[in-house]
N, C-alpha and C positions, 0 to 999 in steps of 0.2 A: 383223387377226389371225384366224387360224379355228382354230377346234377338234374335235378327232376325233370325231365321229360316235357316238354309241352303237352296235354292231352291230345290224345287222337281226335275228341267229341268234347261237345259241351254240355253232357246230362246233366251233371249237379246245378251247373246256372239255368236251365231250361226248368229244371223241376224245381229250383227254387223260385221262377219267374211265376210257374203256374201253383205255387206256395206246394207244393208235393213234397212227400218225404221217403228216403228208402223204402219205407213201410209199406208205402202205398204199393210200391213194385209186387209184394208181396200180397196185401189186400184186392188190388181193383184187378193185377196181373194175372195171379194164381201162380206167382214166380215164389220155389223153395226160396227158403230166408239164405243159403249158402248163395246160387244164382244171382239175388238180388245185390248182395253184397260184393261179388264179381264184376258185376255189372258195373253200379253205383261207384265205386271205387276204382275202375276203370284196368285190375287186377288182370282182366282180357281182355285180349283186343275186340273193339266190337265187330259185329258180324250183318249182313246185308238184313237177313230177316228179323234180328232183336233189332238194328234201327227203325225199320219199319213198323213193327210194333210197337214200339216206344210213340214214335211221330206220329201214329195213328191214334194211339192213346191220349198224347198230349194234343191232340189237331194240329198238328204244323205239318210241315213238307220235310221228308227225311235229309234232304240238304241240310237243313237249317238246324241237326242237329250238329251238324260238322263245321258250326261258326258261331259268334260270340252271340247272343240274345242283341245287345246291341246293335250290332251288324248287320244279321236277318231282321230285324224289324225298321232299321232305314235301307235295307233294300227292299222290303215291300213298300215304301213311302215312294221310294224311288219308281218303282214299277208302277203303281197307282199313277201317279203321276204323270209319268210317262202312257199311260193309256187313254188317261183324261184329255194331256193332247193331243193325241192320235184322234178322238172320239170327237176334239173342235170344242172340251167342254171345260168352263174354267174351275181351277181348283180353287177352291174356299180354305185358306187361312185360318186355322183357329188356334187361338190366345192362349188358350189350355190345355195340358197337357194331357196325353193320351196313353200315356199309361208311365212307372219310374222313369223308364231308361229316352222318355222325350219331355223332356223340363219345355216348360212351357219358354217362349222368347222374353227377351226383358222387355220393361216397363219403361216409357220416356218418365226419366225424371220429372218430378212437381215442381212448379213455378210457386 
C-alpha cells in the first residue's frame, strides 16, 4: 500500500490564494502547457529558479512557497509585529478580516 506524499511546495494553494489557475503558468509565464502541468501537479521536483519565478510572479518571498498560505501570512503578522515593537510603535487591532485565511476575532455576545 503507498501513500501520497506530502507535497514538497504549496503552489496549488498559493495560486488558488492569488485566484490563479494552471493556465495562467502558461499565459502570464510563457511556460509550454507540458512544463506547466509538471510543475502545477508537482510531477517534479521543484527547482531553485522555477520557485523564484513563480514567487516573483505571485509577489511573495520564495520561502513562503514552501509553507501553507496560512502559515506565511501569520508569519508576516508575526514579523510586522514584532517590528512595530522594536520601532516603540503600537499595533492597531482591526475587527476585520484581512484577507480568507484571517477570520475576523468574535463578537461579545448582545445583551
Amino acid at each position: 500500500m503507498t501513500s501520497t506524499p506530502d507535497p514538497d511546495w504549496h503552489l496549488q494553494e498559493w495560486m488558488a490564494y492569488f485566484r490563479k489557475r494552471q493556465a495562467a503558468l502558461v499565459n502570464e509565464l510563457g511556460w509550454n502547457k507540458s512544463r506547466a502541468n509538471m510543475v502545477f501537479h508537482g510531477k517534479q521536483p521543484y527547482q531553485r529558479a522555477v520557485v523564484n519565478e513563480i514567487s516573483s510572479w505571485l509577489g511573495i518571498e520564495p520561502f513562503e512557497l514552501l509553507m501553507p498560505v496560512a502559515e506565511a501570512l501569520a508569519l508576516r503578522q508575526l514579523r510586522s509585529a514584532a517590528q512595530a515593537i522594536a520601532a516603540g510603535q503600537p499595533m492597531a487591532m482591526s475587527a476585520e478580516p484581512r484577507n480568507a485565511f484571517d477570520p475576523a476575532p468574535p463578537r461579545a455576545p448582545r445583551r
